[in-house]
N, C-alpha and C positions, 0 to 999 in steps of 0.2 A: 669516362665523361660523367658530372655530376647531372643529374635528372633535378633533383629537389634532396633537402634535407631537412629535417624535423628535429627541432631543438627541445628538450623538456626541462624542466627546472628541475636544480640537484636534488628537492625533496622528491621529484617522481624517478630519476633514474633506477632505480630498482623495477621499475617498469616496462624498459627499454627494450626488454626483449619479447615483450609480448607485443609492443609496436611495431618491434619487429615479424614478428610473427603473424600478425594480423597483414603488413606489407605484404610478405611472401604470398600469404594463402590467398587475397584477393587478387593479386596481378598474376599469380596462376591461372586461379580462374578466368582473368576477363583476356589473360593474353594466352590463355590455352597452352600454357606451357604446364609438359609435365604431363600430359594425356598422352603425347605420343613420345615414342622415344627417337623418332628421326626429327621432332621439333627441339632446336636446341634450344637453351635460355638466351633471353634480350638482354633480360637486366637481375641486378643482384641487389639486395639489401643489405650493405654493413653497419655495422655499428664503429664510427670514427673515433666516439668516444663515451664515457659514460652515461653521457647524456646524448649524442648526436646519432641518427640513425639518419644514410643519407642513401637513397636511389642510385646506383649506378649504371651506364649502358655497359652493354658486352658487344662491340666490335669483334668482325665486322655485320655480326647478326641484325643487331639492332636500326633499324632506319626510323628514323622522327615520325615522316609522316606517314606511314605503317603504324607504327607501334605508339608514336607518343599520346593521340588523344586515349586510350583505353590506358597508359599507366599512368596517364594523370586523375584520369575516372577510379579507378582503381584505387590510389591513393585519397583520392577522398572519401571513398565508400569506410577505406581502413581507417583513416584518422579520426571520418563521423563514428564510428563504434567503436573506437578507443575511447574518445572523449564521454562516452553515455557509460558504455561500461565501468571506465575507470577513473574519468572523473565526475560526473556526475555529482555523486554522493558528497564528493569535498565542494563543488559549489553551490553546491543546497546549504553545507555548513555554515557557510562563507557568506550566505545572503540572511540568513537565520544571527550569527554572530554581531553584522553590521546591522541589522534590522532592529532588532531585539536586543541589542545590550542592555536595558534593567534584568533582562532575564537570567535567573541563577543558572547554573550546568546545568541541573537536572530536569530544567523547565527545557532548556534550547535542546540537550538528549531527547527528553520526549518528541520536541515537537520535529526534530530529525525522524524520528520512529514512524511518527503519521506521513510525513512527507514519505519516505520510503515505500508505509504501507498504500498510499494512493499511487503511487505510480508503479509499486511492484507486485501488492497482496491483497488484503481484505478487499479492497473497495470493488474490484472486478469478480468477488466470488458470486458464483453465480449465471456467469455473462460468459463463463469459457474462457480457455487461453488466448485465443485470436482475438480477442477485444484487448486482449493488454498487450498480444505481440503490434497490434494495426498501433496504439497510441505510442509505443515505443520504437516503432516505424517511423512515423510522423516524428518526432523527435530528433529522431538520427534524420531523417533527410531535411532538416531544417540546418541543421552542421554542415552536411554535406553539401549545400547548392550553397555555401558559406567559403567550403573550404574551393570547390571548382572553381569558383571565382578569382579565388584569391592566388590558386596554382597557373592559372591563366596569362598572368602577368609576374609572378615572383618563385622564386626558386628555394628561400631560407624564409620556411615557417616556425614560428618561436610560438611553443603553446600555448604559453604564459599570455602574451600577448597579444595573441590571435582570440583568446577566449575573454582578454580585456577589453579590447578596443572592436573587436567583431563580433559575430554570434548576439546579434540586440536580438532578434526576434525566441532566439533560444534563451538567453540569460532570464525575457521577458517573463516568457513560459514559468521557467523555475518558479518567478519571486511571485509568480499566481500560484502555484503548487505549497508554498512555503508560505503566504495570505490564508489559502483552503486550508491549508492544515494546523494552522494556528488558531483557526475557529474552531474545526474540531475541534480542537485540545481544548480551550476554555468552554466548550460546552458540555464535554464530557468531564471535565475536573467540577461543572456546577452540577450535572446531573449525580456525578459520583457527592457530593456534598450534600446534596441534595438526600439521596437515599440513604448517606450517611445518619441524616435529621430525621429520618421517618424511623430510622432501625432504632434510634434511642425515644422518638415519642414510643413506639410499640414496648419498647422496655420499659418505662412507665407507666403503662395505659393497663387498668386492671384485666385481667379477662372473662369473656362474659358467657363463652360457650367451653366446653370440657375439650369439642370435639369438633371438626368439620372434614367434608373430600370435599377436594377440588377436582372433578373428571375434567381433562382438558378434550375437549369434542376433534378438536384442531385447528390449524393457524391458531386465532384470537379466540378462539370462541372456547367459554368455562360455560360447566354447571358446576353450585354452591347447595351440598346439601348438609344434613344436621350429624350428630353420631349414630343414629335412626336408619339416613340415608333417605330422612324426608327432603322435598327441598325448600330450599331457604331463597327470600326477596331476594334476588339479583342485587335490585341497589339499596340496601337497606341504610336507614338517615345512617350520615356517618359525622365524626366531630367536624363543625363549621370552619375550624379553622384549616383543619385538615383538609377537609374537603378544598377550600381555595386553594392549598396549596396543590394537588393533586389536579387541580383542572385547568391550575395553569402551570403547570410545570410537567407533567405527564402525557406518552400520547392515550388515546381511546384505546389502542388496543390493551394497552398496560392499567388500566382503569379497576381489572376485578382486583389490584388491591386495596381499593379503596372500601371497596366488598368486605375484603377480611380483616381492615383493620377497623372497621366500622362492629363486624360481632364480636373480635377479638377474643379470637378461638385461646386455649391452651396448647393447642396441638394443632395442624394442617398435615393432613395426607391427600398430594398430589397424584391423581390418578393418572399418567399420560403416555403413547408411545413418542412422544419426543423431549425427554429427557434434557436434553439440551438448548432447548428453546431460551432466548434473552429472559423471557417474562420469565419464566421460571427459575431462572438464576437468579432474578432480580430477590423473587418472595423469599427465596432458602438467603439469598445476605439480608433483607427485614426483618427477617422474622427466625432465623438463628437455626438453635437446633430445637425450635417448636414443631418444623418444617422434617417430612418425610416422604421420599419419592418414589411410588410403585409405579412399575412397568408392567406387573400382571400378579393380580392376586384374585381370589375368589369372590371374593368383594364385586371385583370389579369388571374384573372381564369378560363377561356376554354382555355389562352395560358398554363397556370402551368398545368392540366389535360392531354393535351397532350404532353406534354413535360415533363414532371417528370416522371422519370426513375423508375421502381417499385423497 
């Protein structure tokens, strides 16, 4: 006897079996088959056809109203994490391609990249993995109380279709994910332009000191001293145009380059135990191979020990 069957389009049938799979392992679980070995199975998962993977009961085990509401929960738990897992990604493209058509491939590539990195990488660093598993929680159970619904009353769910004409509050979700991540992209393609313009004024602009260290204390916080290791004004005048441009397009914490293109050293040696810091990547692409980075030299290390912030 048919329970439900799930239809996918011929471009996913190569998928078929991991919908499968996802069937089996969750109606395991919720129908506890498979823990004991005097529990026999209710129901089986076949694959009809390329594309059709369809529930079936197993007589005379199987009784409706025993067993039916939990393979029907079950099957939804499975199709909401198919649909995030595996398709996901193709209707982010799909909203990005219909959204955005002046945009060339590599613009709509990118802004795929951010959409991905917001819901799967950068953006939660920091916050722990359970801040990304709870939002991609929240995601699948907005499918799911989608799909319960919809197995409630209908036996042949068509993916295709089911993800066209249902799923609004999901699809919704997306084309905000794929808005968010289109801002990024264009601020970070002006801020990249942007340092692009300062790396060629610096390649212009004569220099005025031989020499300078940069100690980074931590987080934001620099000391600016001479080849001496006097120190030097924090904000010393810098060009007017530069300056606007740096105070309004920069945040404050990224400020002391405004510092150094203001003495516009020959050389910068960055004294710092985080190497890897945004600000600091930023100065080594301005300022080239003027830019050199110590992690502990003689120079500097009883000043970096007391002065580095825990």
């Amino acid at each position: 006897m048919e329970l439900y069957t799930v239809s996918l389009p011929a471009s996913l049938k190569a998928s078929a079996g991991k919908l499968i799979q996802l069937l089996t392992d969750q109606t395991n679980v919720d129908l506890h088959m498979g823990s004991d070995e005097a529990q026999p199975a209710v129901v089986e998962m076949i694959a009809i056809s390329e594309q059709d993977v369809q529930c079936q009961a197993i007589f005379p085990h199987f009784q409706l109203k025993a067993h039916g509401p939990a393979t029907y929960k079950a099957a939804a738990a499975a199709i909401a994490e198919f649909v995030v897992s595996e398709l996901e990604p193709g209707m982010l493209a799909a909203i990005i391609r219909k959204k955005y058509k002046n945009h060339n491939t590599s613009e709509t590539a990118a802004i795929e990249r951010y959409c991905h990195d917001l819901l799967h990488g950068k953006e939660w660093d920091g916050l722990g993995a359970k801040f990304h598993d709870a939002d991609r929680l929240r995601r699948k159970n907005k499918v799911l109380a989608e799909v319960e619904l919809f197995l409630e009353e209908n036996t042949q769910l068509n993916i295709n279709g089911f993800i066209r004409f249902r799923l609004e509050p999901y699809r919704k979700e997306l084309a905000e994910v794929v808005e968010y991540a289109l801002d990024e992209y264009v601020l970070d393609k002006q801020y990249q332009e942007f340092i692009s313009l300062l790396k060629y004024f610096v390649f212009l602009q004569d220099t005025k000191l031989p020499m300078v260290h940069l100690l980074h204390k931590g987080g934001h916080d620099f000391m600016l001293y001479d080849d001496a290791f006097e120190l030097l004004d924090p904000n010393p005048p810098a060009d007017r145009i530069v300056a606007e441009m740096l105070e309004t397009e920069m945040n404050i914490e990224d400020m002391v380059i405004s510092s150094l293109i203001a003495v516009s050293p020959k050389h910068i040696t960055i004294h710092t135990r985080q190497q890897d810091m945004q600000v600091i990547r930023t100065i080594e692409t301005i300022f080239d191979q003027r830019v050199t980075v110590c992690v502990q030299c003689a120079s500097c290390s009883s000043s970096l020990d007391e002065l580095v912030q825990p």
